[in-house]
N, CA, C and O of each residue as an XYZ file, in Angstrom:
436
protein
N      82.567    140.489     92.246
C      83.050    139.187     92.639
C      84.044    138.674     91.588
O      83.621    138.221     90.524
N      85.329    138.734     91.856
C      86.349    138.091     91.276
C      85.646    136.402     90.795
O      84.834    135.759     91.461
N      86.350    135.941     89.270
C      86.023    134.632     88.694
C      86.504    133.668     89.842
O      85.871    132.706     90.279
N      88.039    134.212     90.345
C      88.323    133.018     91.097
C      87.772    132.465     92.471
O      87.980    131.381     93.016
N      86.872    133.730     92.930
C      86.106    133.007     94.101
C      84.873    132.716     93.566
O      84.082    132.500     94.484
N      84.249    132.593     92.240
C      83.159    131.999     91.608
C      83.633    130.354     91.535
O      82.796    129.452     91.526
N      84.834    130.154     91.492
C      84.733    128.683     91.311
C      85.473    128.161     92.532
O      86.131    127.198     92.138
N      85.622    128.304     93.507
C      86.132    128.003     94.776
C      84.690    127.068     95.485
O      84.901    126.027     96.108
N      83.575    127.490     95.327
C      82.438    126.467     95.952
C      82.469    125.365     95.169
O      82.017    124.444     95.849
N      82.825    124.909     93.889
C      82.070    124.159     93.134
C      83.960    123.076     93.168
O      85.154    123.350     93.287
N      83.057    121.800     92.971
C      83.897    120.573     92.880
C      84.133    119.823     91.499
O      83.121    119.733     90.804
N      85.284    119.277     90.990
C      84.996    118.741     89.864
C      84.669    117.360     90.184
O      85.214    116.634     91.015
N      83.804    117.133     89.488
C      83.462    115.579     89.185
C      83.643    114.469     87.999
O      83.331    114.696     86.830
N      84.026    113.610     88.324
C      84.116    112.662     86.965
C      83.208    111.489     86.532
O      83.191    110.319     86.915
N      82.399    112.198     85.550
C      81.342    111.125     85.143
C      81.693    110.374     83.844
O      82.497    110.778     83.004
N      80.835    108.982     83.775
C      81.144    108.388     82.363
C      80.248    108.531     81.330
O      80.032    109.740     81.244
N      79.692    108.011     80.605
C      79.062    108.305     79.535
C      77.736    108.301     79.672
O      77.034    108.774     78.778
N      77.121    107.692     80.968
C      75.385    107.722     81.022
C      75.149    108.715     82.448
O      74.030    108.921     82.918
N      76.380    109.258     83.005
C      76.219    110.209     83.787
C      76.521    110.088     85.324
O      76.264    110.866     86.243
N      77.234    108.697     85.312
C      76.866    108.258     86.649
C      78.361    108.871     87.403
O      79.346    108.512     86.758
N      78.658    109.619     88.489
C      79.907    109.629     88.844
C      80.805    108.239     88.919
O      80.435    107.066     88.968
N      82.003    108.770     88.910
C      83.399    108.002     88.974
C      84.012    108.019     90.363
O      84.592    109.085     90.574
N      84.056    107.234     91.286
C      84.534    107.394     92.588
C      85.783    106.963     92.053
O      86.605    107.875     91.962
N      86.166    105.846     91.674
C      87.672    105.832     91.593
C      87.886    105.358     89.855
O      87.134    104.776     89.073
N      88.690    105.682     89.773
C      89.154    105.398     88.300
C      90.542    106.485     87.352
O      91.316    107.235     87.947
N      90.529    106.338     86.299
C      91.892    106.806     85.846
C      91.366    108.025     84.805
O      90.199    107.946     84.420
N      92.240    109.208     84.317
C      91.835    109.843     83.351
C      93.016    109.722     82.393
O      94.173    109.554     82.780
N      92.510    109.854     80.646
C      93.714    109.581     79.785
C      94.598    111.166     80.153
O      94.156    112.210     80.632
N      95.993    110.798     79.698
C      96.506    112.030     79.351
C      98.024    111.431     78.422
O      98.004    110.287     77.968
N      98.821    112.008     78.296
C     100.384    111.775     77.612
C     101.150    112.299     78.343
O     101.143    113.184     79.199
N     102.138    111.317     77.681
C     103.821    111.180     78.761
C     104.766    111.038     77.440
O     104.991    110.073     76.710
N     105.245    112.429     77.425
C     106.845    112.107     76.424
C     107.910    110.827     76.971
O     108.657    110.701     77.942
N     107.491    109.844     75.621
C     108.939    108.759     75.913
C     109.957    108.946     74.891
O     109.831    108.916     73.667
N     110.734    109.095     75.433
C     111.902    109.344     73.915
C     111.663    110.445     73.096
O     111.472    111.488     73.722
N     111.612    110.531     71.763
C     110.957    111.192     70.979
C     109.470    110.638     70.397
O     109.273    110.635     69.182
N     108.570    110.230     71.219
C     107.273    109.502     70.806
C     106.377    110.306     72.175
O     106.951    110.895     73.091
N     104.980    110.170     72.054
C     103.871    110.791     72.528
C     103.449    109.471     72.930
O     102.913    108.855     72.009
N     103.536    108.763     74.173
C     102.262    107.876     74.954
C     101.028    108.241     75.516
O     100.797    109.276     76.143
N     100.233    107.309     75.248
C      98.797    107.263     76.165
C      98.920    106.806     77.206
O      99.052    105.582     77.222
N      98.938    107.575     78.604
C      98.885    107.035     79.537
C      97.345    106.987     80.383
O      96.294    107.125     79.758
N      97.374    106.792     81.751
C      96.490    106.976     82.798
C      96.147    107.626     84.006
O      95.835    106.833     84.894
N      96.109    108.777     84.306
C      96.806    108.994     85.714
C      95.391    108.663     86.542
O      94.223    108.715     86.157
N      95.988    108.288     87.882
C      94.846    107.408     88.925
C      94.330    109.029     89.672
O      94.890    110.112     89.840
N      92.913    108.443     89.987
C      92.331    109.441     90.779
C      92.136    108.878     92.084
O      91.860    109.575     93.060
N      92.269    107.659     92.123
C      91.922    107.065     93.492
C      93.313    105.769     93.689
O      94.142    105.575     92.800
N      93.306    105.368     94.397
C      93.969    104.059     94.671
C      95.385    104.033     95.613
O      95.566    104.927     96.439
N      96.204    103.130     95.459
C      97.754    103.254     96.015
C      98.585    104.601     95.252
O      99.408    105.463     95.560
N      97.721    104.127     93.962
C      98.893    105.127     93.145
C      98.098    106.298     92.731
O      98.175    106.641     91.551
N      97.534    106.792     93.338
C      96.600    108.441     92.937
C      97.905    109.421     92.644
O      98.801    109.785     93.405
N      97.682    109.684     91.357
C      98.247    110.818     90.994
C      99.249    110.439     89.900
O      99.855    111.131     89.082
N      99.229    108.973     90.168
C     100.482    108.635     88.809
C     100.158    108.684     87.744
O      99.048    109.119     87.435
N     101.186    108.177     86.717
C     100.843    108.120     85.362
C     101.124    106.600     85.493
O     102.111    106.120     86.050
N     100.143    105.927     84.916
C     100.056    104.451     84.418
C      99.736    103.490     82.995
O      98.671    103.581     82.386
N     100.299    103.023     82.792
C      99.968    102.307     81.191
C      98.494    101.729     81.311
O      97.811    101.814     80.290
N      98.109    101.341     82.065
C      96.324    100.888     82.549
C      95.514    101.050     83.553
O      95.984    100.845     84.673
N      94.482    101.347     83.465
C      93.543    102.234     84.998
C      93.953    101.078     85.850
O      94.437    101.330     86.953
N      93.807     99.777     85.443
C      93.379     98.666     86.914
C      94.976     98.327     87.458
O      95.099     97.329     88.168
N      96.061     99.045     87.175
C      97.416     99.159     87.725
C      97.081    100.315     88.946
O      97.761    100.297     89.972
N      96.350    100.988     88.825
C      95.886    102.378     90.025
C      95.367    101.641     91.685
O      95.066    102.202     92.739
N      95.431    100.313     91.344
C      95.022     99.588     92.681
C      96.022     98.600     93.229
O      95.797     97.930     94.237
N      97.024     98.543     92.597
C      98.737     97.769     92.536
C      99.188     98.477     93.708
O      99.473     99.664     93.864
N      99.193     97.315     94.643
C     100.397     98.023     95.721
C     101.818     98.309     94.953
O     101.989     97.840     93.828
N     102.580     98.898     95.435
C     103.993     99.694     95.131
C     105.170     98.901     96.130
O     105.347     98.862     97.347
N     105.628     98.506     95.356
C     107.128     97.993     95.807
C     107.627     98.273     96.717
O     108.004     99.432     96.543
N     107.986     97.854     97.937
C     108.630     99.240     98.702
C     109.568     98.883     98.614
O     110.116     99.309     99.630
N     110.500     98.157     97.901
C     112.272     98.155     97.662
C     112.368     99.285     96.087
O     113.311     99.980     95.707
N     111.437     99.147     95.666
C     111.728    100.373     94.212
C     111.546    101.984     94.953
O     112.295    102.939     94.749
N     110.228    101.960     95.934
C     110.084    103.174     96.810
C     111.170    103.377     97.397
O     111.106    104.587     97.614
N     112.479    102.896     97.955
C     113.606    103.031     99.091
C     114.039    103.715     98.065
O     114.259    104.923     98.150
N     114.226    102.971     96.880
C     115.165    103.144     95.724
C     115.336    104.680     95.352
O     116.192    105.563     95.318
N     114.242    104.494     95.143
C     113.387    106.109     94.382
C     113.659    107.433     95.113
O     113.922    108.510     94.579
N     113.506    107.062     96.964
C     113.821    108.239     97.458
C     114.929    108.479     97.235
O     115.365    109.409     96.557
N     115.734    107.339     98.002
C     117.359    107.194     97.967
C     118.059    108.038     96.864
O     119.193    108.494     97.011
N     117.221    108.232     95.631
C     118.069    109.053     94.013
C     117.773    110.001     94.133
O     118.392    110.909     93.578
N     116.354    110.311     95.156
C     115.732    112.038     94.794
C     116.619    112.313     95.530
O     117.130    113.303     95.008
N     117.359    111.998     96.761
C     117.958    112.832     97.917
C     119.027    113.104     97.118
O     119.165    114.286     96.802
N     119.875    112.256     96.681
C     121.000    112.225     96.376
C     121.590    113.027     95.308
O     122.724    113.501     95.237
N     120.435    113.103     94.342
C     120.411    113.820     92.677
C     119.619    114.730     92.800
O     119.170    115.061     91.703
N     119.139    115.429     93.807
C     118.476    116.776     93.511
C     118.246    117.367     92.385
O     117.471    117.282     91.432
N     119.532    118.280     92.908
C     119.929    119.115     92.029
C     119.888    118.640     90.217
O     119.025    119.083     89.458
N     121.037    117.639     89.757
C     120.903    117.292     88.747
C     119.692    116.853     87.765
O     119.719    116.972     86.540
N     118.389    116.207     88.697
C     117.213    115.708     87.958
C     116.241    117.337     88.278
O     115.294    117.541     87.518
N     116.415    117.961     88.932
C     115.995    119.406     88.523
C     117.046    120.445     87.520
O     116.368    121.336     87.007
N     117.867    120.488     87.307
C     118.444    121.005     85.953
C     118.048    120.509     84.861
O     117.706    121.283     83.968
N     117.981    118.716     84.601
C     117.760    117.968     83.293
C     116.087    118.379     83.292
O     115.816    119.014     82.273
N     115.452    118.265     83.777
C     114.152    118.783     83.730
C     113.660    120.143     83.519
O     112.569    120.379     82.999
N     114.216    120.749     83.797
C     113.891    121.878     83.687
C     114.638    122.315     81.656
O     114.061    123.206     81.031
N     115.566    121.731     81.144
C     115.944    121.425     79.940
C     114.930    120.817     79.145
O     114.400    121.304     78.146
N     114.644    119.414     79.816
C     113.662    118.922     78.873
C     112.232    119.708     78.764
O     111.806    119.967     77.638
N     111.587    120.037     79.768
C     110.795    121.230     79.733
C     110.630    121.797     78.380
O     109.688    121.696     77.594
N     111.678    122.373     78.291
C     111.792    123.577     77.320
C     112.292    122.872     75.601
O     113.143    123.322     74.833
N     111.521    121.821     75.452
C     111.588    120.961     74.125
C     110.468    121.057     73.573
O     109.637    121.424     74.404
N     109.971    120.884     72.420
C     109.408    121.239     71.603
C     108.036    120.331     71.725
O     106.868    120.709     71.815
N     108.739    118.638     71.687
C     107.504    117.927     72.542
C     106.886    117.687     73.732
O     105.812    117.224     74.115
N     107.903    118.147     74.211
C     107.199    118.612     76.103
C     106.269    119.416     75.969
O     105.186    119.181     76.506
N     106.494    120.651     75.153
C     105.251    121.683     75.346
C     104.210    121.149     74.628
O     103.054    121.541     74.793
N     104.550    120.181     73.748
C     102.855    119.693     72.755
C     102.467    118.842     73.777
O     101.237    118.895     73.760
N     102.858    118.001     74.759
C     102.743    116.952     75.864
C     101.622    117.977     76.819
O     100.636    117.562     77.429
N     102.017    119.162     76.751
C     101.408    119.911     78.539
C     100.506    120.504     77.456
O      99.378    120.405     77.939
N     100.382    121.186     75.994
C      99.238    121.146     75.854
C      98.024    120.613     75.028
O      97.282    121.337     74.363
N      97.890    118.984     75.177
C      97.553    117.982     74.140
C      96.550    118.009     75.892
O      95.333    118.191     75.904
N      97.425    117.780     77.271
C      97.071    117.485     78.422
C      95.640    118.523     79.067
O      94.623    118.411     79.752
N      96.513    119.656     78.199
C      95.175    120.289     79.226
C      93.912    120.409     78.403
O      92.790    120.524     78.897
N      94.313    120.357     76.481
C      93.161    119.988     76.394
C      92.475    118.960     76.542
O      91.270    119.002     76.295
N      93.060    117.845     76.964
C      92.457    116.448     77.647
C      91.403    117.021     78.867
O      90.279    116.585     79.113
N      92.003    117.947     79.437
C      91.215    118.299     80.899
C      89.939    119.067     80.676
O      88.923    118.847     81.335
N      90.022    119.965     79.735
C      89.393    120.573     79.200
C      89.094    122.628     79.182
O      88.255    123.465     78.851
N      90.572    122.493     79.839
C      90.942    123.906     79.491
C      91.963    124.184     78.295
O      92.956    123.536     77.965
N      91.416    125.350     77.745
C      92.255    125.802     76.089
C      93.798    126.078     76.804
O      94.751    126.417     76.103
C-alpha cells in the first residue's frame, strides 16, 4: 500500500489548545511585503476562505464588489505580465524563506 493512499481516508482538523475542533477560524502564516516578513491569517471558513488577512475576525467581512470588478478587470487584462513578475519574485531569496517558514507553520519539514 502506497503512503499516498494511507492518507487519502483521513481529514485534517483544526483544534485549539484544550482540544476542541475549529469549525471556522484563521491559521497564522507569512506574506513577503517589501523586503520585510508579515504575520498574516489565512481564513478557513468565511467570505474570504483562503485569503491572507491582517486579523482572523476580517475572514467574516463581506468583499467589496467594486474592488472584486476591479481585481478581475487587471487579472484579464495583465495576465501575462503579473505571471512573469511572479514567477521572478518567486525565485528571491525571501520568497523561498516565506514558503518555507509556511510550511513549517503547517507542519511539514
Amino acid at each position: 500500500m502506497k503512503v499516498k493512499e494511507l492518507f487519502e481516508e483521513y481529514e485534517i482538523v483544526f483544534v485549539d489548545k484544550s482540544g476542541n475542533i475549529i469549525e471556522e477560524g484563521a491559521i497564522q502564516q507569512y506574506k513577503r511585503v517589501g523586503q520585510k516578513l508579515v504575520k498574516k491569517y489565512r481564513c478557513l471558513s468565511g467570505k474570504k476562505k483562503g485569503k491572507l488577512v491582517s486579523h482572523p475576525s476580517k475572514c467574516a467581512q463581506r468583499k467589496e464588489p467594486r474592488r472584486v470588478r476591479i481585481g478581475r478587470r487587471v487579472m484579464r487584462t495583465k495576465k501575462g505580465v503579473i505571471l512573469r513578475k511572479s514567477l521572478i519574485s518567486k525565485r528571491k531569496t525571501l520568497s523561498k524563506l516565506v514558503k518555507r517558514l509556511n510550511k513549517r507553520l503547517r507542519g511539514s519539514k
